[in-house]
N, C-alpha and C positions, 0 to 999 in steps of 0.2 A: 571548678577547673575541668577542661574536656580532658578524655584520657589521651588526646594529643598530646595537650598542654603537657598530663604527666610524663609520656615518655621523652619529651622535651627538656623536663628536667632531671630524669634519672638515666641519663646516657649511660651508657660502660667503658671505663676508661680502657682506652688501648694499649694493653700490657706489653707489645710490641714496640711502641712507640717509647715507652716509660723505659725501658732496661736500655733496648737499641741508639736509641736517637734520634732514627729515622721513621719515615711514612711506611705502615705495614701495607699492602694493595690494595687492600678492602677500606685505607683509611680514609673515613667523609660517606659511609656506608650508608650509617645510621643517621646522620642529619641529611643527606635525601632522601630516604625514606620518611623521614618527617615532614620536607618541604613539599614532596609527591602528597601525602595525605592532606597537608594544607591545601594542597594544588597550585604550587608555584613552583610550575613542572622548570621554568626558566632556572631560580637558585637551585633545582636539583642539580641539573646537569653543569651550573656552577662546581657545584659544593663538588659531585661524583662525576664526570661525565660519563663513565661504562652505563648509567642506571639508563639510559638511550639502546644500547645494543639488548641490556638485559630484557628489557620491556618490547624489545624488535623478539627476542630469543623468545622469551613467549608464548606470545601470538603464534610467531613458526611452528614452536611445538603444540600448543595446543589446538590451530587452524590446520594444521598441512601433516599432521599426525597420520592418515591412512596414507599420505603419499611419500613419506621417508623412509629411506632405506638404512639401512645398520651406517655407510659409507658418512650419509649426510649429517647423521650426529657425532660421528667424531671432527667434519667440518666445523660443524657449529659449536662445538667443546675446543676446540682450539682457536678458532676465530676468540670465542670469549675469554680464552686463558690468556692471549695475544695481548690482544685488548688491556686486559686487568695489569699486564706485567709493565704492560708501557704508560699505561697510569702510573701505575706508582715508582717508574721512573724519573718520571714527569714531574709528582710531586717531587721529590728527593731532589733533582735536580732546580727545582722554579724555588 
């Protein structure tokens, strides 16, 4: 068994989810992160869709790293908080 496969089967259950009832924001985290190392980047963005901004955030920061200013990372820190919160709206809601 690839160590894919294992992390595939020893997920960690969402202790948010278990007490709550509801989608905690990050819920579908970790099975994109698995579908990305498959490379079936398509069921990531299924499973997660933020793992598209996350993989944009990045690049941004480690390409464009001498041309940001203090300003642009609270941008981009809210853009993804934005993001995250209306996933798991999203979820709770669908």
């Amino acid at each position: 068994m690839s160590w894919v496969g294992w992390l595939e089967n020893h997920l960690l259950p969402c202790s948010y989810k278990q007490f709550l009832g509801v989608s905690c924001p990050l819920c579908g985290t970790q099975r994109a992160l698995i579908s990305l190392l498959k490379g079936d980047f398509i069921m990531a963005v299924k499973i997660f869709p933020p793992v598209v901004l996350w993989g944009a955030t990045a690049l941004v920061l480690l390409f464009g790293f001498p041309f940001l200013q203090k300003r642009h990372y609270k941008i981009i820190i809210a853009i993804n908080l934005l993001v995250l919160l209306l996933n798991a709206a999203y979820q709770n809601i669908v």
